[in-house]
Each structure stands twice: as C-alpha cells, then as structure tokens.
N, C-alpha and C positions, 0 to 999 in steps of 0.2 A: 504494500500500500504506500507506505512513502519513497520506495524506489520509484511507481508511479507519479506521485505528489510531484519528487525534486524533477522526476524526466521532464511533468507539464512545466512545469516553472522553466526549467534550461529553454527548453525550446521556444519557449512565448518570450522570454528576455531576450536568446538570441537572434529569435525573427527580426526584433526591435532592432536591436545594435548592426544587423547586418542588409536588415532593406531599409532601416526609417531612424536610421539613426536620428537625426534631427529632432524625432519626435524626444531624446533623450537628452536634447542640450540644459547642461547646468548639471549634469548627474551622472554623464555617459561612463566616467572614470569609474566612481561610486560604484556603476551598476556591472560594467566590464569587471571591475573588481569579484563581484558577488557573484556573478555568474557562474566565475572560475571555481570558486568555494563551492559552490552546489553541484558543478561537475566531479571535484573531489568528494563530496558525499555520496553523490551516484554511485561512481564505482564502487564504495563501501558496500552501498546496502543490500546489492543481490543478496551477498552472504547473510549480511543482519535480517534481514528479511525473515530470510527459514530459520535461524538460530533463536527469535525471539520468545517463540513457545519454548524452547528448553532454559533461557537465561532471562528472568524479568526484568534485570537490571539492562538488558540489552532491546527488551520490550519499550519501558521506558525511553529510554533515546531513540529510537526508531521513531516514537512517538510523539517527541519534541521536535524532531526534523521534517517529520511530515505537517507540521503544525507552522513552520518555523519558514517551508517552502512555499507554503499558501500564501503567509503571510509575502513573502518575498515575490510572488507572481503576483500579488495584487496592489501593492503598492509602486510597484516599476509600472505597468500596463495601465493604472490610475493614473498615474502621471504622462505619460504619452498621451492618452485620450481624451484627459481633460485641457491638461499645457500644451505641452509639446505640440500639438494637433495645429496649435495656434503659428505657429511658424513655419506652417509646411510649405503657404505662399509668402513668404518672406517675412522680416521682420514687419514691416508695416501693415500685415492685414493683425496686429496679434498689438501693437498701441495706436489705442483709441483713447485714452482717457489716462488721468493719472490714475486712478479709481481702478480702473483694470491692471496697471501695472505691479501699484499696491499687491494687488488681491494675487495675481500670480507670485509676486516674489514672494508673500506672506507661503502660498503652497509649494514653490521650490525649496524654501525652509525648512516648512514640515516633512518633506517626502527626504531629505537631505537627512534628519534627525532621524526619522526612520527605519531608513539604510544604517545609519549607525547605531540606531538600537539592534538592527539584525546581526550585525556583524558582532556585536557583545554576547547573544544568544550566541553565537558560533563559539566565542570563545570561550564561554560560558561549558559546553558540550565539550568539547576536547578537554577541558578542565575538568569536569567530572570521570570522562572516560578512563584517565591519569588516576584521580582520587579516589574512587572506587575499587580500583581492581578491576575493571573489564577486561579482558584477555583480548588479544589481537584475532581480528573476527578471521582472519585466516590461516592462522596458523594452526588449526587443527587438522587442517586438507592436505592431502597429498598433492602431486601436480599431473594426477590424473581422473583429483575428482570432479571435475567441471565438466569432464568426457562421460562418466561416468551418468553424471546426470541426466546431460542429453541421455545417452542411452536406454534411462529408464524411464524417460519420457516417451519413448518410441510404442507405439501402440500394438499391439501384437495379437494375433488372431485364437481362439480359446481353443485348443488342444487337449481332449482328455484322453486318458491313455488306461489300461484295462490291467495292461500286466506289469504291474510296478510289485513287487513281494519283499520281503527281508529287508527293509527300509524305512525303518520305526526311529532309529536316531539321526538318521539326517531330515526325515520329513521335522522330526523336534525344533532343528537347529533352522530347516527352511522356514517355520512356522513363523517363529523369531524375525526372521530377515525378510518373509513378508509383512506382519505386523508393524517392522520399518518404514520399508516401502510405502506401505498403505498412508500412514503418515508425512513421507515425504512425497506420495503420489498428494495429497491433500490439500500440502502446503503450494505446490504446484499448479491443480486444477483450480484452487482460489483465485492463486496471481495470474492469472487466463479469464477467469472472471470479472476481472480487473480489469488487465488491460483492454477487454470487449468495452467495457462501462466507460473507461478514459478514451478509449481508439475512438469515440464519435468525435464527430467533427467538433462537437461541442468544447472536449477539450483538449486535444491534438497530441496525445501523448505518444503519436507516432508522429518522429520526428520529420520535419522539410525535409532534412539530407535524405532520408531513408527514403519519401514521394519523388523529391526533385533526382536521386540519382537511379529511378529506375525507369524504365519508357513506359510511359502509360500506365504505373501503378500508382497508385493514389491512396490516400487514406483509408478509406473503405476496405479496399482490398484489406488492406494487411488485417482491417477487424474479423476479415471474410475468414483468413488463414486461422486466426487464433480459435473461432467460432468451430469452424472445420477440426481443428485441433481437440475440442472439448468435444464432440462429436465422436471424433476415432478413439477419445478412450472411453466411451461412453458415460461420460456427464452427462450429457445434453439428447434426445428422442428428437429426431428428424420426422413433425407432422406433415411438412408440406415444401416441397424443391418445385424451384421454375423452371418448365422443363425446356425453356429455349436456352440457359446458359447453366442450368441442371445447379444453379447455386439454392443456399438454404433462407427459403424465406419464412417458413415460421418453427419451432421448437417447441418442445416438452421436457417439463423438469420431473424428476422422480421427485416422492412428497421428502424421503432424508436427504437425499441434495438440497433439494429446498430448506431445509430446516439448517444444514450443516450450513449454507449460505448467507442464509438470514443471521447465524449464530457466526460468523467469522467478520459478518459486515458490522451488529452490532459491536464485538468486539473490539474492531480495529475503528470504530467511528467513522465506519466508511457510509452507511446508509439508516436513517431511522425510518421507519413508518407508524405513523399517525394513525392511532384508532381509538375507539373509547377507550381501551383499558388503560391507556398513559395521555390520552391529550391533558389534562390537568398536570400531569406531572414534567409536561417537557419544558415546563421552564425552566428547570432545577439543572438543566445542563448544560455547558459552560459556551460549548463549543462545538455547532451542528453544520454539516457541511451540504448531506443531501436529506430533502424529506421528498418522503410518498404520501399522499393521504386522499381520502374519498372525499372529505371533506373540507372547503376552502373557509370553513368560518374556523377551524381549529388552528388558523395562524396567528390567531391574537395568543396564542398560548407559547408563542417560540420566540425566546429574546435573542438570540444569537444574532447579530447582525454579518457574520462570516458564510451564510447561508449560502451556495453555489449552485443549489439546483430544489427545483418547484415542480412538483408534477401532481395534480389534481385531475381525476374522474368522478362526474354523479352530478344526476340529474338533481334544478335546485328546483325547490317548491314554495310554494307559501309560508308555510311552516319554518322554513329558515331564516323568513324577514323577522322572525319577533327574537334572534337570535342575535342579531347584528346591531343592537342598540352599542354597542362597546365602540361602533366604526360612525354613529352618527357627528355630522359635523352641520352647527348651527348658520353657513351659508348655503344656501339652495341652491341660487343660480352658477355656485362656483363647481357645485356636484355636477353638472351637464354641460362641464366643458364649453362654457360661449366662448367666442370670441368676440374681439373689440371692437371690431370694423364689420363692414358687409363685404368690403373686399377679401378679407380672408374666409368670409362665411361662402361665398363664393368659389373660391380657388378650392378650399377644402370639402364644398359639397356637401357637408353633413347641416348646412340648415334645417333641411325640412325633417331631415332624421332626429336634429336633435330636439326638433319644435314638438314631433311626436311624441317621443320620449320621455320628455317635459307632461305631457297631460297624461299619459299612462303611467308613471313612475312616481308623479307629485306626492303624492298621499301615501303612497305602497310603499316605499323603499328609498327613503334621503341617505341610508346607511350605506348604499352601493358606492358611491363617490369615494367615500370614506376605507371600505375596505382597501379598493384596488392602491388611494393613494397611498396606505398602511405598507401595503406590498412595495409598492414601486418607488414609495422613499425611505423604508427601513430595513431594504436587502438589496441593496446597492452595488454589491458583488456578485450577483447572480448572473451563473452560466445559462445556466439551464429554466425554461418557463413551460410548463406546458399544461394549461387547463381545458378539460377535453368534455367539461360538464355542458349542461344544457339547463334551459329556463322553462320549466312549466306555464301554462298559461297563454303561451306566444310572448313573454315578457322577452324584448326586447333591448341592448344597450352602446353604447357610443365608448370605445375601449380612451381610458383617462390620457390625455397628454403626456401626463406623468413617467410615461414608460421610457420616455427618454433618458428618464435617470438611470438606465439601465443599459449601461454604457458599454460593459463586459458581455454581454449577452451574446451567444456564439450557437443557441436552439432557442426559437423562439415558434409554440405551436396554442394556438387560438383560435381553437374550433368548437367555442360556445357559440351564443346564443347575441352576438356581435350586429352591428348591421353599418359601422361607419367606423373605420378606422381613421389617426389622426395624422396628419403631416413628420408628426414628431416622430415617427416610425423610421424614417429615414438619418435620424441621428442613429442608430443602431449599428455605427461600421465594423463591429467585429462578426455581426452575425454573421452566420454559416449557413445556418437551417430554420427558411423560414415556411412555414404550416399555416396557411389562410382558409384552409377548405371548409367551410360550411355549407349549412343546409339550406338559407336565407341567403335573397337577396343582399348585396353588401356592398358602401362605397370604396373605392380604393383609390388614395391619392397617389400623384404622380411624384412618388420620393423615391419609390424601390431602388434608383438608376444611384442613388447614391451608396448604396452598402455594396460598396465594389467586391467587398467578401465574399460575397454569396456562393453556397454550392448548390444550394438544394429549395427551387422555389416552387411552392407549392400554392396558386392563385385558387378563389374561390371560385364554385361552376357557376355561379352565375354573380356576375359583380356591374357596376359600373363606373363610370369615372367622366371626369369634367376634360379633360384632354386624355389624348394616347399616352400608355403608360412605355415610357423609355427604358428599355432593359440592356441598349448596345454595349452597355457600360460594365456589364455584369460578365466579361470574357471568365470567370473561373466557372462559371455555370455548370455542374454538371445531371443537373433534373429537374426540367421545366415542363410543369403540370397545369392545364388548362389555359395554354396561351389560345390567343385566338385576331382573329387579323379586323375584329371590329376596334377593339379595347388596346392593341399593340402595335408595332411597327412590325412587318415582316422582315423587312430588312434586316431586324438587330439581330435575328438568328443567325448570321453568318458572319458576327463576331462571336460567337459563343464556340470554341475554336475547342472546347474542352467535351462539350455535352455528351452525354450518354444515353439520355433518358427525353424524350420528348412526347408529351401529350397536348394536342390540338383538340380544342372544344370549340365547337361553334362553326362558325362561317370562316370558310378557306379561300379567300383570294386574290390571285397575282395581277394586281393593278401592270397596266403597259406589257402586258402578254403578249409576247410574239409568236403567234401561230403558226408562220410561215414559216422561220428557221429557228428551231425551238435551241440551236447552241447559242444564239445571241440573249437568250434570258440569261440575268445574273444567277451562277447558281444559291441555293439555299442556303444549304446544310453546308458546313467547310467543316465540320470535327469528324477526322476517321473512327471517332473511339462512341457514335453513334450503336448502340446495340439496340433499342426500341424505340420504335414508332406505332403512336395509336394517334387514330383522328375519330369524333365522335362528334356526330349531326342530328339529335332526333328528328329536327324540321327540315335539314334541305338537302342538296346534294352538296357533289364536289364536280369542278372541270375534271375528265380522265385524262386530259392535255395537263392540267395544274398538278394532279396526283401523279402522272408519270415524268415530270419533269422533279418534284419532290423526292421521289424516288432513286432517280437518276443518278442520283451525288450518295446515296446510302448504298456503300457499297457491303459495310459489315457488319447492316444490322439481322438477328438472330429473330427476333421477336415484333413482330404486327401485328395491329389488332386494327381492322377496317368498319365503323359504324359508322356507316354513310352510305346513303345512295352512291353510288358510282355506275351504274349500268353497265360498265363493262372490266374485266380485271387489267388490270396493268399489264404492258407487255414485258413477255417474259424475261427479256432482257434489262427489262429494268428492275427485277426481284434480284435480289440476292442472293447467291448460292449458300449461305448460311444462315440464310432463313430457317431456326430449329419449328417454330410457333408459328402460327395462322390462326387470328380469328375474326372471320368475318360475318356481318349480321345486318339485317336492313340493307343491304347490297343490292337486292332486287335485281341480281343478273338473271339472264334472260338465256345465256348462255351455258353449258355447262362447262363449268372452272377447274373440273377433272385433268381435263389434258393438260392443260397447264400446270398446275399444281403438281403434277403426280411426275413431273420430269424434278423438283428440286431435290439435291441428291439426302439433303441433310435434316428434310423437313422428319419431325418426329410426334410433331401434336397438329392436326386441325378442328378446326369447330365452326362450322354453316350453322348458325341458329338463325331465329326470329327470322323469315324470308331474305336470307341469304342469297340464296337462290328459287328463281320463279318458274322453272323449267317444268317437264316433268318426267327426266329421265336423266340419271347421271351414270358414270362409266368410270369404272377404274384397270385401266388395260394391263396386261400384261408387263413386268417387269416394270411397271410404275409403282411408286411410293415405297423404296428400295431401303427406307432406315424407321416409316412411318409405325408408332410404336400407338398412339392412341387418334381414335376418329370417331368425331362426335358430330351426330346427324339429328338438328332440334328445331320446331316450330318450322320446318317448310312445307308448307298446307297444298304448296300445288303436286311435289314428288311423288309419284307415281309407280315408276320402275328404275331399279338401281341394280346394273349389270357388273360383277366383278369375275374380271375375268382369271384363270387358273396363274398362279404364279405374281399376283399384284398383290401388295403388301405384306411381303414373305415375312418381316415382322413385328404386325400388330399383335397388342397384348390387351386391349382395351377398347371397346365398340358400346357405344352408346345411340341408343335412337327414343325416340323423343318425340310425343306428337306429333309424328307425322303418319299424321291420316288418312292419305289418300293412299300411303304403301300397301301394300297388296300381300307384297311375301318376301321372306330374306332372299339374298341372293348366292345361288346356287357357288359362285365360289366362292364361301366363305369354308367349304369342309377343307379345302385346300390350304388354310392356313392354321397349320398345326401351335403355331404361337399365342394363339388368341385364349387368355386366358378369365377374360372376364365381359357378359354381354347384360348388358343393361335392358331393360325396354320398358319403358315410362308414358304413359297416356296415349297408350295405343288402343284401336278399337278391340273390344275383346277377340273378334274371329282371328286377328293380327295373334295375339295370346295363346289361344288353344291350336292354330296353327304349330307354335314353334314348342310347347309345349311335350313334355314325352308322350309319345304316341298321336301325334301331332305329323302334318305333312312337312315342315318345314326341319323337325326335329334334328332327322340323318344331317341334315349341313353343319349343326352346332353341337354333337352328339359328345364332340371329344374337349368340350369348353369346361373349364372344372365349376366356373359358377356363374348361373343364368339366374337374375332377379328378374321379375315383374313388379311394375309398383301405376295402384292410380289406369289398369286398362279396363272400360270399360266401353 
C-alpha cells in the first residue's frame, strides 16, 4: 500500500518537474529535492511491504510513509494548480492587482513550510528506524530471493496425482512450506488489488515512462495485465469477456476473498465503507482516504479533510429530505446557483432549468445547496467523485458551481438525477474520466475543450447546448461516448490521434461531401489504435457514402455495432479484417448480408436483431464464417428461410434464435457442425418448438447439441 502511495506521488511530482515545470516556480528545488527522497523510499518498500505483518515496528513506518506520500502529492500538485497554473502565459496574465500578488506569495510560503515540515517527517523516520532497532529490510534475502518470488507468483495448472505412497514426512514439511506460500501468495494477490485500484487513470500509479516507452500501451492496459494476473491465480471468476478483443469486462469475487479484502483494506487504511453499523462512528478517525457508501447524507459524519475518493449509489426519496436539516443554509437564492448577469445566464443555459428548479425545490429541499457545497468545499483533495444515485419523484437538480474547488479530481462520474451542469466544470484540468450519462435531458456547457487531460469522455444520450461543444482540444482522448455531429464538431475527431473507443449517437453528417471523388473528403478517424465503433439512430438513417467513407480510415477496428438504418452494408473493403464482433439492428437491409459477412476471416460473434435484416431468406455458404464461434438471429419478422450450407461455420458453439416468426424450420446444415454446443430458441411459434423438439422433425439436425433451451414459445 505505501509502495503504491510513494509510486502515485513520484510520478505526479515528476510529471510536474518534467513537462510543466513552471507550474513549480518558487519551489522547483524544494520539490526536485523530495522527489528524490520518495524515490529512495520506493525502492525500500517492496520489501517492507511483505515484512510488515511479521514486524509491527516495520508496520508502523510503512505507515507513516504512506501517510507522509499523500501528504507530499498533495501539497506539490496544490500548488501547481492553484499558483503555478498562473504563469503558464507568462508573468503578466498571473499580476493583476497587488491583492493577488499578496495572496500568492502569502501561498508560496505556506507550501515552502510544508515541504519543510515533510522533509522533518523524513528525518524524523530514519531516526526512528536507527533508535529502534529495525533490522535492514534486506538483509534477511538471499540474492536469489527476488527470483524466487517471481517464481511463485507464476500460476500453474492443478495436477492431482493418485500414486504418491511412503510420503508422510515430506508431505509434513510440504504442508509447512505451503502454509508459507499461502501467506506470501496473500500478501501478493492484495498488492495486485492495489495496484488495479491505483492503475485507474484516477490515480496513475502506473508510471509515464512505463505508457510513454511502450507503443500503444497505455494505462489501462497495464490494469488489464495485473486484473489478468488475479484471474490466472484464481482470485478473481471471469463472468463476462468481450469477445471482439476477448478482454475481461466484468468479475466475481468468492465471499473469503471478499472478506480477506475488505479485512486487509481496513487494515492498511486503504478503503472504508459507510453503513449503518459505523456511520456514527466515522468521525473518530483521524485519517480516511477512500469511502464507499449507499448513502450521500452519511458524509456529515466524516471529518477527515484528506479524503481522495467518493463513491455513492441509491436511489434518494423523500424521506431523506427530513434528514438533511445539518446541510441547511439560511440563503435560498445562493442554493440555485444564479448568476449575476443575463449574459452569463445565457452563455450557460441553465436559466430556464434553474427557474424550474426554483418552484419545484422551494419548499422541498433548501438543504440540497448545502450538502453538495459540504462536499465540494471540505474535500478538496478528492480524486475520485462518483455518485450514481437517482431522485425519486422526477426531482430534478443544477450540479453546484462549487465543484470547481475540486481541482485534483482525475474521475469525475454524475449520473444522478442532474439536468444542467455548470461552466465551472471546465476548471477541472487534471480530470481523466469524465461520466455524464444520464437518463434526463441535460445542459452541457461548452468548457469540456479545456480539460486537455481527458481520456475517457462519457456525454449524456440526450443533452443540449447553447453553441457546438469543442472537443479538438482533447488529443489524449481515448473513449468518446455519445458524440454526435448536431451538438459537436466532426472535424475535432481527427485530432483525437489516441482514440480507441468511439460511440456516435444521433445524426451523422458530413457537411461539403464529395460524392464524386470520395479520396478528396478529409479523412475522419487518424488514430490507428481505433478498436470500436458503434453508431446509434432510433429516428433516422445514415448516408452509406458517409458510413463507408467512416469506415475507410478504420482499419483495426475489432468491434461494431451498427443501429441505424443504412439500407445497405458497407462494402467489403471497407470492413476490417479484424472485425472479431458485428452487431447490427434496425439496418433494415433488404439484402442478405451473409455473403459479405461470412468472407471476414476473424469475425467470431454476430447478432441481426430488431429488423436487421428485411429479406426473407438468408444463406450461409460453404466455407464461410471460418473462426464464427456465436450467431444470434433476433426480432427479424420478415425471415423466412435460412439455408446453411454443409461445411459453413465449422466452428460455432453458440446459436441463438429469437422471434423470428415467420421461420418455418432449422436449417438442414446445422447436423454438420459438430461444434455447436448450445441452441437457444426464444419466442418462437410453438409448431417452431415441437418441430425441433425430440421426436420432433427438425430434431436429427441438433441431435448431437448437449443443450437445447426453449423459453416464452408459444
């Protein structure tokens, strides 16, 4: 945990000192200094790490350095972002007033005093480690147990063996040396728990050098590996892998990992969670770094101002407004965020939202103002925000200005019950990961272009805005969700030079479209490290000139997902050969999209739903669909006959069909694929049913499947 702790610190100090120095004038020596000191505790604490369960004296200082490194990332980064920030365009955008100058030197001061309180704490620790008696954390090791370690981290496949006999006192002494193990396996699968929890972009404990010197690896990944890692020794149950890049998107905990978890996170003060049996009592402790909790009214209960992470789920009720009398504050009109002018009421949009808000919240809830600005001016240090509750009622609210004081913030996700975000969102430069998706309509001001951080932006599905929202700016981009070409610039997606992940909502199109020689359009997309595109239209279509020219520049993506009319598929030269995924729906082709499809060499999952296709015959030929491992056939009302010819799809394992009503009967080469090991059939007519059923006509096709469900045929 604090080898963790000093890693974030190193790396957030030396981002500072190595791209923005400036941001560290008046202190840069100070902090060059310190950083170096926290490099030398690094290297310490692998070892202290695992030694601190056998030596408490070493538990201890473990525990003042991870304490000691918070402190030291947050006071260096406090000062860049509040000061330093101010000299980025030269001295003169930074004095305005003598007032301002004051007020800055009075904080280079304090952050100066700071630094030298840390540096006393340091020496403070080496003077104890002396007067104590600590032993030299490594001089117990040989200079082969580092190898050793790896070693036993290596996961290895469970071998049971029948005729082991005469082997009663080494199995004794094996017993011994696994009951080790098991313990140093322990202390290992925690620090992997860890580093998942620090690896979010939130707090970057994987370091630049490690992203910047490898090609197209980035943060994420390296969480991907360590995840992967708790995985192969089996911590962690694999519920659910994407099967176009077959990585792990969701997990299961056994309930004693879970507990052994919660009980090593309490321990080392890595995680608290909030529930009734101790909200009363979380004030009593000194120094809280993350909390979890259901409920957002038990933060009047948490005095720690060192707080780094917020995460909040549960729907609120009425019931909780008679709870909040602690957040009441005796000005009204300051609780709804006016502004002073009509011009900024204007530029920002939220008038008529907050004029609503106003006559539905008057009477109900003054205490709301109060909470948020509780949060947003007495955790100031917060990495991590994420409240995922909702408002009974349709109560409705305008998120507080106030968030600006939330300057550190590097995940920011707010998908309540929001309807108008504030301009001051855009003070937020360190975020990373921003989460807008709701369920409501919602304003969105044109600030996002200033958090040049950004990886990860998540836009609401349905929003709007007083001008085009500017994103060109945002080149680290790597997952942009619900962009759409009414609310944004097309253009700016061809500096986003990083992207991976692109979802299009809404209306798609290319204003000055050259029809006649489509190389003369500017292309889109320019990031090779493109892996998914999804476009989603309930209401209209898409140009297949606009979609095939989108396409065109994607050359490595694995994963689509097409809901849109298009009437016709893309030509095939403009798919990908790494197309793993297909899902298309509402497509309304007219054509059958078999032939096409069934030539990509690597596709492994499709899925026609909702009128996909309008045809009423599809075909799967021979020696097509050559890696296709699952095929899902749902909601096409006009499908009729579905021909599969002897040797196509030699190996699906997975067949689903689905309302579609007009089918008649399986298709005869389905006996030919001996792979298929699971057939679905879901709101089919019942003759469809007793057809495939045993003793059934259709039976002999699927005879050798090991499991045939029916569900809902009637």
């Amino acid at each position: 945990m604090a080898w963790s702790a000093v890693s974030s610190a190193v790396n957030t100090i030396g981002s500072l000192l190595a791209q923005e120095a400036v941001y560290l004038w008046g202190v840069e020596e100070q902090v060059d200094r310190l950083q170096t000191e926290l490099k030398w505790m690094q290297s310490s604490l692998i070892e202290a790490d695992a030694k601190q369960s056998k030596d408490r004296r070493i538990g201890l200082w473990v525990a003042e350095i991870r304490e000691l490194a918070y402190d030291a990332e947050n006071v260096i980064e406090d000062f860049a972002l509040r000061i330093g920030s101010k000299r980025r365009g030269g001295l003169s955008n930074c004095v305005k007033n003598s007032a301002c100058i004051l007020k800055d030197g009075w904080i280079l001061h304090k952050t100066r005093s700071k630094i030298d309180k840390i540096f006393t704490k340091i020496t403070d620790l080496v003077r104890r480690l002396q007067a104590y008696g600590i032993k030299e954390l490594r001089e117990e090791e040989g200079p082969s147990a580092s190898a050793e370690r790896r070693e036993s981290r290596r996961p290895y496949p469970h071998i049971i063996e029948d005729n082991i006999v005469g082997l009663d006192t080494d199995v004794k002494k094996l017993v011994s040396v696994i009951v080790d193990q098991k313990n140093e396996s322990r202390e290992q699968s925690w620090e992997l728990f860890r580093k998942i929890a620090f690896s979010q972009a939130s707090a970057g404990i994987v370091f630049s050098e490690e992203e910047d010197g490898n090609e197209g690896s980035i943060t994420e990944d390296f969480a991907e590996r360590y995840l992967m890692e708790l995985v192969q020794r089996c911590m962690l149950q694999v519920r659910e892998s994407d099967v176009s890049n077959l990585k792990i998107k969701t997990v299961q905990m056994h309930d004693l990992m879970r507990n052994l978890c919660l009980s090593k996170a309490k321990q080392e003060n890595f995680l608290c969670f909030v529930d009734e049996s101790n909200a009363s009592s979380i004030s009593t402790v000194p120094r809280i770094h993350r909390v979890s909790a259901p409920n957002i009214l038990w933060m009047q209960h948490i005095k720690s101002p060192n707080l780094r992470s917020l995460l909040f789920f549960r729907e609120f009720s009425d019931e909780n407004f008679k709870e909040m009398k602690v957040f009441r504050k005796p000005v009204l009109r300051k609780m709804f965020n006016y502004r002073e002018n009509l011009a900024d009421r204007a530029e920002n949009g939220c008038l008529f939202h907050s004029i609503s808000v106003f006559l539905i919240l008057f009477a109900m809830i003054p205490e709301f103002h109060g909470l948020y600005t509780y949060i947003f001016n007495k955790f100031k240090l917060l990495r991590v925000f994420s409240y995922e509750g909702k408002f009974s009622g349709g109560i409705q609210l305008k998120l507080s200005s106030d968030i600006s004081n939330l300057i550190h913030l590097r995940f920011l996700s707010l998908r309540g019950a929001f309807v108008c975000f504030p301009s001051s969102l855009g003070n937020l430069r360190c975020l990373q990961t921003l989460d807008l998706r709701l369920d409501v309509p919602v304003f969105v001001p044109n600030v996002i272009w200033r958090i040049e951080k950004l990886r990860h932006l998540y836009l609401p599905k349905d929003y709007e805005v007083i001008t085009k929202l500017k994103l060109g700016t945002l080149k680290n981009l790597q997952t942009l969700v619900n962009f759409n070409t009414e609310n944004c610039y097309l253009k700016d997606l061809m500096n986003m030079t990083n992207l991976r992940e692109l979802e299009i909502r809404g209306p798609f199109r290319i204003k000055d479209f050259n029809a006649e020689d489509l190389h003369k359009n500017p292309p889109i997309i320019q990031s090779k490290y493109l892996h998914s595109l999804s476009i989603f239209n309930d209401e209209g279509s898409i140009d297949p000139r606009h979609l095939n020219h989108l396409l065109s520049r994607c050359d490595n993506i694995s994963k689509l997902r097409l809901v849109v009319v298009i009437s016709e598929l893309p030509e095939y030269h403009h798919l990908s050969p790494d197309l793993a995924y297909i899902h298309l729906e509402m497509c309304k082709l007219k054509e059958d999209p078999m032939p096409k499809l069934e030539k990509l060499p690597n596709l492994r999952a499709l899925e026609l739903h909702e009128n996909a296709f309008i045809g009423k015959k599809l075909v799967c030929s021979a020696q097509g669909f050559p890696n296709l491992e699952s095929l899902s056939l749902k909601d096409l009302g006009q499908l009729g006959v579905w021909k599969v010819d002897e040797g196509a799809m030699p190996c699906l394992q997975q067949l689903q069909i689905e309302s579609c009503r007009e089918l008649k009967m399986l298709p005869n080469g389905l006996r030919f694929i001996t792979t298929l090991q699971q057939l679905k059939i879901e709101g089919m007519p019942k003759a469809f049913k007793e057809r495939v059923e045993d003793g059934g006509e259709d039976f002999d096709k699927v005879r050798h499947v090991p499991s045939i469900t029916f569900k809902g045929c009637v």
